[in-house]
MDTraj code that builds the backbone (N, CA, C; nanometers):
import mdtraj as md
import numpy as np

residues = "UNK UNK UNK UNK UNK UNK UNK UNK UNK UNK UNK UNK UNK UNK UNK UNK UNK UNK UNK UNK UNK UNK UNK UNK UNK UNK UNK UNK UNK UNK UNK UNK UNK UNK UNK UNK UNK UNK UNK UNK UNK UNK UNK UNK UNK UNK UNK UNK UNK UNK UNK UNK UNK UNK UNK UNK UNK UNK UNK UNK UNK UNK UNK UNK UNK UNK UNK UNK UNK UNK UNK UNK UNK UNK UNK UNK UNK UNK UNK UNK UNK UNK UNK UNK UNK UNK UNK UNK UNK UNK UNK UNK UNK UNK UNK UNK UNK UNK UNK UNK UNK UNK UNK UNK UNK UNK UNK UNK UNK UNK UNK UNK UNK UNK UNK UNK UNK UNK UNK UNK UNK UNK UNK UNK UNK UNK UNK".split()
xyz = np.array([
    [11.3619, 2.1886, 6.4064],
    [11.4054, 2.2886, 6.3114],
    [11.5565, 2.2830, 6.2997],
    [11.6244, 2.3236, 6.1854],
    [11.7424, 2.3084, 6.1755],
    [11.8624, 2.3816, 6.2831],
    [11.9811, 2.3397, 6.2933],
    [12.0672, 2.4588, 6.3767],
    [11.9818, 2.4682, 6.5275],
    [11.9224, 2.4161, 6.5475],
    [11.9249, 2.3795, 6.7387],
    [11.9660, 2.2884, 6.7497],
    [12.0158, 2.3262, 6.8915],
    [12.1107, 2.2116, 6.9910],
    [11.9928, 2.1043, 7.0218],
    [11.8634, 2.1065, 7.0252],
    [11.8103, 1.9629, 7.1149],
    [11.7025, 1.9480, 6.9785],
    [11.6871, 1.8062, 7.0257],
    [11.5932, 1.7375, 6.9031],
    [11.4578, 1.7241, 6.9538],
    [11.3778, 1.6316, 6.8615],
    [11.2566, 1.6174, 6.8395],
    [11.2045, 1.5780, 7.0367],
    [11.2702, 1.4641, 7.1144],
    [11.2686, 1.3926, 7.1644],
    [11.2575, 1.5229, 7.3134],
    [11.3523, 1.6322, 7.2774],
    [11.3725, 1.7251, 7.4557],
    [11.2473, 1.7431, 7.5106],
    [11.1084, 1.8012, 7.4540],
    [11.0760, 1.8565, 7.5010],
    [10.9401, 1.7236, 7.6071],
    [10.9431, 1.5935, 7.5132],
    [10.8664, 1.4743, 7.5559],
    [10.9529, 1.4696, 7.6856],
    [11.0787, 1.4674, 7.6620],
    [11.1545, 1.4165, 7.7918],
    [11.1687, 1.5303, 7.9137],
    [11.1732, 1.6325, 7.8969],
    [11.1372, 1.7539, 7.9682],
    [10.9889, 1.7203, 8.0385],
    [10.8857, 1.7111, 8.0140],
    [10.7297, 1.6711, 8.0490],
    [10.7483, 1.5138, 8.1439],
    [10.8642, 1.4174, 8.1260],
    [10.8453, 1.3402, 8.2176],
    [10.9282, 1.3246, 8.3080],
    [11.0340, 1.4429, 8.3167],
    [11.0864, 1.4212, 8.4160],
    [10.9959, 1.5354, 8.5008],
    [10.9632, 1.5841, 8.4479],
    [10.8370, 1.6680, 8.5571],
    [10.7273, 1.6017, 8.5844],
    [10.6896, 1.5355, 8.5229],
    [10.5620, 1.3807, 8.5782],
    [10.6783, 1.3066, 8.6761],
    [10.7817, 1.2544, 8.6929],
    [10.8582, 1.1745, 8.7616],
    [10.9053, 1.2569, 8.8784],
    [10.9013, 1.3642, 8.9080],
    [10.9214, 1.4020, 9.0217],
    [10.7735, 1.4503, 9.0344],
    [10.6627, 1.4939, 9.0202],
    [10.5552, 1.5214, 9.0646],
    [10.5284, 1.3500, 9.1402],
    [10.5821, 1.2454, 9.0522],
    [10.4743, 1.1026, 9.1034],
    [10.5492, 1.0877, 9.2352],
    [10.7098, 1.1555, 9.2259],
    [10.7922, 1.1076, 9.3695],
    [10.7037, 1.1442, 9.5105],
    [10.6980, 1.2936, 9.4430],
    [10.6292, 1.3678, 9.5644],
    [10.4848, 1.3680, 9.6282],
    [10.4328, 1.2783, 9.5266],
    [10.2829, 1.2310, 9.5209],
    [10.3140, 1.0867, 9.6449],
    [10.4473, 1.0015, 9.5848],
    [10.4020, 0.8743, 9.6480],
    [10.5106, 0.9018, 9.7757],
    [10.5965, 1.0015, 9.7922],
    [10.6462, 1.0635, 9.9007],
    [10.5900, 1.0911, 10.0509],
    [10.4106, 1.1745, 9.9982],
    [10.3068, 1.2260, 10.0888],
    [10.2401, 1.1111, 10.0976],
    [10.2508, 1.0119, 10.0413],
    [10.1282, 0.9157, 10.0429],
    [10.1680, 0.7976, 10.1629],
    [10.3053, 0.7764, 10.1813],
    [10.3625, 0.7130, 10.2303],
    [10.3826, 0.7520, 10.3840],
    [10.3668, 0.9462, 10.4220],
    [10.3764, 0.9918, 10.5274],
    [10.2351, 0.9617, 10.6155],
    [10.1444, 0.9498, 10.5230],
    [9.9934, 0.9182, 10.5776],
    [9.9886, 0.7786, 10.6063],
    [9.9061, 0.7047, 10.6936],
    [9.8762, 0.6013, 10.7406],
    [9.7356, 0.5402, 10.6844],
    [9.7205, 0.5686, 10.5375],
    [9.5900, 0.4836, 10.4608],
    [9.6143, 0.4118, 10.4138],
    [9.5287, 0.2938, 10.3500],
    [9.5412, 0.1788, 10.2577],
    [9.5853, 0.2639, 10.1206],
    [9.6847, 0.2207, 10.0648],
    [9.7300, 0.2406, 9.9695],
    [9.6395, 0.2392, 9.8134],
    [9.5217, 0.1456, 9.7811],
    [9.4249, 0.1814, 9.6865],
    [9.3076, 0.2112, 9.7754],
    [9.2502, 0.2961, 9.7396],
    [9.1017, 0.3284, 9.8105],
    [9.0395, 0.4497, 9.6995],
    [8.9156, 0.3999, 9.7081],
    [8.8317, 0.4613, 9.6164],
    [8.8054, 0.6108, 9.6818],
    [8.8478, 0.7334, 9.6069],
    [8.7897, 0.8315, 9.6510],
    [8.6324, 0.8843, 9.6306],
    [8.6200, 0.9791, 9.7152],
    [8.4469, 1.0001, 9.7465],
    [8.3474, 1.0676, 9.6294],
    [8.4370, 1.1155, 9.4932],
    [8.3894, 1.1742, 9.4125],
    [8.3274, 1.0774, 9.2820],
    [8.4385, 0.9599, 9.3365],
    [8.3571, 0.8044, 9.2244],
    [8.2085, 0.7778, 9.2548],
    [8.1418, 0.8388, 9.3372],
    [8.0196, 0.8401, 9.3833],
    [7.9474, 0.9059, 9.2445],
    [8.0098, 0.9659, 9.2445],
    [7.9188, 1.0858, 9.2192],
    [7.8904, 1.0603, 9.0388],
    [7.7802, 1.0181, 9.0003],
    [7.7009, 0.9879, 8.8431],
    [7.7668, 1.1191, 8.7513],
    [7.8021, 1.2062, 8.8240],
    [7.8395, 1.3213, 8.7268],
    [7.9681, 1.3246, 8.6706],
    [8.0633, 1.2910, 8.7870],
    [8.2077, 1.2375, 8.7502],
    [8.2262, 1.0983, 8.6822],
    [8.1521, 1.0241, 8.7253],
    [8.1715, 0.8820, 8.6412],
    [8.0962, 0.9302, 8.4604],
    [8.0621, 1.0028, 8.4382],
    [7.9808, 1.0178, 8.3252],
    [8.1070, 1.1275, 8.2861],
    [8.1487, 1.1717, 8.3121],
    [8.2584, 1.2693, 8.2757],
    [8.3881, 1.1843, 8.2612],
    [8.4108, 1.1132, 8.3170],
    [8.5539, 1.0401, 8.2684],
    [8.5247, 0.8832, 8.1967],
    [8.3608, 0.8415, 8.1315],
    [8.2894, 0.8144, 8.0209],
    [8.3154, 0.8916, 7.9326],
    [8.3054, 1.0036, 7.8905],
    [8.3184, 1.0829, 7.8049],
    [8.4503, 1.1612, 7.7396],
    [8.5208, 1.1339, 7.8864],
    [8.6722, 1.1567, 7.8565],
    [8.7165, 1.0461, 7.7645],
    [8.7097, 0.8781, 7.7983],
    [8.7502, 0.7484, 7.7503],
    [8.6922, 0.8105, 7.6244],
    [8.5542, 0.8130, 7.5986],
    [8.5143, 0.8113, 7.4763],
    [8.5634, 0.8727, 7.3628],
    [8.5678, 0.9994, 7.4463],
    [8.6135, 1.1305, 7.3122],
    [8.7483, 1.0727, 7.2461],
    [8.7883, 1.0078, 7.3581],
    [8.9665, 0.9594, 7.2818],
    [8.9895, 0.8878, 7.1666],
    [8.8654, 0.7578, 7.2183],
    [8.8671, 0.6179, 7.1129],
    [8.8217, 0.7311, 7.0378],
    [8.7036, 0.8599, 7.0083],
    [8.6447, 0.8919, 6.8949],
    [8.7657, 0.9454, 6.7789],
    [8.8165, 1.0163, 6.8475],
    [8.9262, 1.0906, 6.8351],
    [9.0282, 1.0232, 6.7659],
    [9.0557, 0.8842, 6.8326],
    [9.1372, 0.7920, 6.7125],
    [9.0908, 0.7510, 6.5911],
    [8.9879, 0.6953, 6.6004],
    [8.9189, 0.6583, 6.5400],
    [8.8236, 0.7819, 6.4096],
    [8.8090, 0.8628, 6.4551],
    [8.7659, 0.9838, 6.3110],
    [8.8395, 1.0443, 6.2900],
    [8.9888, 1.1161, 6.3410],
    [9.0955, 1.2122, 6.3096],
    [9.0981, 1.1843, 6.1453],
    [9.1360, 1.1107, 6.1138],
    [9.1935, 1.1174, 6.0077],
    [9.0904, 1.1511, 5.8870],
    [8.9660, 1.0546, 5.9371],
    [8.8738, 1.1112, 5.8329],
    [8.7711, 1.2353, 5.8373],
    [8.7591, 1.2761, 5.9678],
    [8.6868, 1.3924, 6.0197],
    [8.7777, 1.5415, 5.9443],
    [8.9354, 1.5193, 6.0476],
    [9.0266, 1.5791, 6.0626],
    [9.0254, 1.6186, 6.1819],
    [9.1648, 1.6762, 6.1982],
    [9.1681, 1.7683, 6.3586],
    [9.0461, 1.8824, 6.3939],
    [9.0439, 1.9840, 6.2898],
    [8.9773, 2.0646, 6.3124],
    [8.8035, 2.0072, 6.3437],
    [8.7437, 1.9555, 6.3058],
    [8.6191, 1.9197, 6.2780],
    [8.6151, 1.8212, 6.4198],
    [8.7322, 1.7624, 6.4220],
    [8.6712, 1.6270, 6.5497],
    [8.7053, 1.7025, 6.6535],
    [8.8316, 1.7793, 6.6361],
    [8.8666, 1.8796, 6.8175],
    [8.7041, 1.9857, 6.8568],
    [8.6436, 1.9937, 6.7259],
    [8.5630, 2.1010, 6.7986],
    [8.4600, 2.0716, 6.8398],
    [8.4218, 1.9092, 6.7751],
    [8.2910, 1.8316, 6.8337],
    [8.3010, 1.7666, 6.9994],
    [8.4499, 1.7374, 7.0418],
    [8.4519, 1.6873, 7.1063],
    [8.4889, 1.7773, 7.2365],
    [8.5392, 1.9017, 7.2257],
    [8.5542, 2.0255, 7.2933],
    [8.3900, 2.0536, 7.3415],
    [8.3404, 2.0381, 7.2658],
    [8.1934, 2.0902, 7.2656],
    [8.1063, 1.9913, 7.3724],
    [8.1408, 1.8838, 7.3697],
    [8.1088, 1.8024, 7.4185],
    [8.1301, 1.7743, 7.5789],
    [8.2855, 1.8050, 7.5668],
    [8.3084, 1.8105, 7.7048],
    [8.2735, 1.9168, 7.7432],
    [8.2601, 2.0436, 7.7269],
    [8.2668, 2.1464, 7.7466],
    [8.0658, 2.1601, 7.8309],
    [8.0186, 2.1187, 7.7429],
    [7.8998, 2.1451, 7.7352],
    [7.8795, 2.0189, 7.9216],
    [7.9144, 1.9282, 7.8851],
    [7.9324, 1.8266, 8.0320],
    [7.9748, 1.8829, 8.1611],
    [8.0971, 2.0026, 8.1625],
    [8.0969, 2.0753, 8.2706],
    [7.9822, 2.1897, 8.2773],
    [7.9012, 2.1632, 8.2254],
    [7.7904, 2.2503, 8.2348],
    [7.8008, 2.4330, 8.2083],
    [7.8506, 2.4335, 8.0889],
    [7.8434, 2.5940, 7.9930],
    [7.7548, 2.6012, 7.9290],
    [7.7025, 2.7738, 7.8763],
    [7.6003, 2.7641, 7.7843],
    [7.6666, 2.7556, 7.6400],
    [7.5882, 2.6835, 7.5484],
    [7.5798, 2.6701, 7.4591],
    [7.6805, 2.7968, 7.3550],
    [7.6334, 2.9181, 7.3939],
    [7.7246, 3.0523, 7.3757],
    [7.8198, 3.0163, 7.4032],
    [7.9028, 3.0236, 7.5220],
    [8.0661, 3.0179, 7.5615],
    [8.0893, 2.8677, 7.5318],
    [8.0308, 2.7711, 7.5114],
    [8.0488, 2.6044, 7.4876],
    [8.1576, 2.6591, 7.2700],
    [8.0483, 2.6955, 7.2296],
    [8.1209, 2.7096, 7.0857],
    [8.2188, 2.7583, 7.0172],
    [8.2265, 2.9409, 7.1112],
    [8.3269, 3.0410, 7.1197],
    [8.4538, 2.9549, 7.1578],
    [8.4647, 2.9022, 7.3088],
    [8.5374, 2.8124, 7.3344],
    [8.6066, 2.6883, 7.2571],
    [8.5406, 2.6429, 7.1940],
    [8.5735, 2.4950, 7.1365],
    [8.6173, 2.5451, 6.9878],
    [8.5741, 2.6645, 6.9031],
    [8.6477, 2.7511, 6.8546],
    [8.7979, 2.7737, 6.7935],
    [8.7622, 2.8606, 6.9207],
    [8.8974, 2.9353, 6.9618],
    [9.0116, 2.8325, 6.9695],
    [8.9507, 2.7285, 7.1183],
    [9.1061, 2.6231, 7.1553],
    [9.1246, 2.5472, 7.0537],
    [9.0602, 2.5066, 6.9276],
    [9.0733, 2.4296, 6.8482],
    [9.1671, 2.5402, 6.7477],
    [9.1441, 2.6380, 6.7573],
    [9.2446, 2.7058, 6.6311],
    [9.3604, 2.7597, 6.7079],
    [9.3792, 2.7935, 6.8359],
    [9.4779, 2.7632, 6.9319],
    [9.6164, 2.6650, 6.8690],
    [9.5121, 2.5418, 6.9000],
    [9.5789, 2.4347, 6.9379],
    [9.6684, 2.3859, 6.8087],
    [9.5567, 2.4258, 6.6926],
    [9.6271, 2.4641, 6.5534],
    [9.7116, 2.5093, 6.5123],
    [9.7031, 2.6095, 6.5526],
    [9.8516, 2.6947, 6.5450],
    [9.9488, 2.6639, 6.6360],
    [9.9272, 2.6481, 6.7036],
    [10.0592, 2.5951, 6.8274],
    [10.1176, 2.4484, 6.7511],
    [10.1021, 2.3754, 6.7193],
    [10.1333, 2.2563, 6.6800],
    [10.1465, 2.2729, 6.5171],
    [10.0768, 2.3247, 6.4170],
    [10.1059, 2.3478, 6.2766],
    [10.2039, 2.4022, 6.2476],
    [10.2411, 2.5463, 6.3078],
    [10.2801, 2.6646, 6.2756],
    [10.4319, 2.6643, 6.3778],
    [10.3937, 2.6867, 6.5174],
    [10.4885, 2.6665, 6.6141],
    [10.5758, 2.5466, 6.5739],
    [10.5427, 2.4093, 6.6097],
    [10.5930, 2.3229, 6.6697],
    [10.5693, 2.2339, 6.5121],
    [10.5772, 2.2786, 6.4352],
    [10.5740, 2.2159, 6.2669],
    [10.5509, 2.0452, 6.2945],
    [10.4465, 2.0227, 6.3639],
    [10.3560, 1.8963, 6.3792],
    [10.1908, 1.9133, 6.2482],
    [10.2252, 1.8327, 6.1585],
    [10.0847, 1.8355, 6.1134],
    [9.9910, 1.7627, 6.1742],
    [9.9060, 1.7917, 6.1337],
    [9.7569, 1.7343, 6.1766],
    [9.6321, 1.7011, 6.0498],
    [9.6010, 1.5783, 6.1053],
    [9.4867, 1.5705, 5.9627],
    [9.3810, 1.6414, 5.9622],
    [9.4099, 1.7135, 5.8104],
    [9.2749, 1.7371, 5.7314],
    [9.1677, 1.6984, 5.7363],
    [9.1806, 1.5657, 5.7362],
    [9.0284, 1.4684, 5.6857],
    [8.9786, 1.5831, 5.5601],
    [8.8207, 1.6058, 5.6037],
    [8.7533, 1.6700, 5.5059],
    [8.7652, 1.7923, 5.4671],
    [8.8534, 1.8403, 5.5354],
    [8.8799, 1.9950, 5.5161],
    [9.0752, 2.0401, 5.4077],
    [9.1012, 1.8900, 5.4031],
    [9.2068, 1.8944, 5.3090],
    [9.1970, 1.9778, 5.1729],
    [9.1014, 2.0231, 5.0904],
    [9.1083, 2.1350, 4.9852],
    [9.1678, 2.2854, 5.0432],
    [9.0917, 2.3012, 5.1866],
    [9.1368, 2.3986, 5.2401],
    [9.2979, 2.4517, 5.3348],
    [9.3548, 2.3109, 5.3628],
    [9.4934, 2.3411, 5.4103],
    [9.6215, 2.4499, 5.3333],
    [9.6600, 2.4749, 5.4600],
    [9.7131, 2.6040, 5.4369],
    [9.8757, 2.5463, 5.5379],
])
top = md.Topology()
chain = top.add_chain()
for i, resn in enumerate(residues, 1):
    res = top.add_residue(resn, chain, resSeq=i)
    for name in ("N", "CA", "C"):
        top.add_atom(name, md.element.get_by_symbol(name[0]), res)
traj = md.Trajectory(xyz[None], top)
């Protein structure tokens, strides 16, 4: 926006210098412990988590791949729904939810942070 001191770029760079000291302090503790440095943790076991970060990969490629022609609104709420429904919610709070954070997320980024987002099919209706 016009007449502020920091640009487009502060707030990306703000988010990694807080990832860059979280990774210090991550590989800080990791280094105080005496384990092999890659090792599979005990939750890769588990069909429920591997099917959940399946679905994470997926939603993304979907997500690239239909944004534009779906739009934000329409693909955030299929894919909210999706995950949502995978951590195991009912169907009730799965929709309310996926909803809501989708018109959230709308406004925070449209309105707030004057980032558009595609329409796709709902372009007659942009506001």
């Amino acid at each position: 926006m016009p007449g502020q001191k920091f640009g487009p770029a502060w707030f990306p760079g703000l988010i990694a210098v807080g990832l860059a000291i979280c990774g210090a302090l991550l590989i800080g503790s990791g280094m105080r412990q005496r384990r092999p440095w890659l090792a599979a943790p005990e939750w890769i076991r588990s069909p429920r988590a591997r099917s959940g970060i399946g679905a994470l990969l997926g939603g993304l490629v979907f997500y690239v791949l239909a944004a534009d022609a779906l739009g934000f609104h329409i693909t955030a709420i299929v894919l909210l729904a999706v995950w949502i429904r995978l951590l195991g919610a009912s169907w009730r709070v799965t929709l309310c939810v996926a909803v809501l954070a989708t018109l959230v997320i709308h406004l925070s980024f449209y309105k707030l942070l004057r980032v558009p987002l595609p329409w796709g099919l709902l372009e007659r209706w942009a506001f």
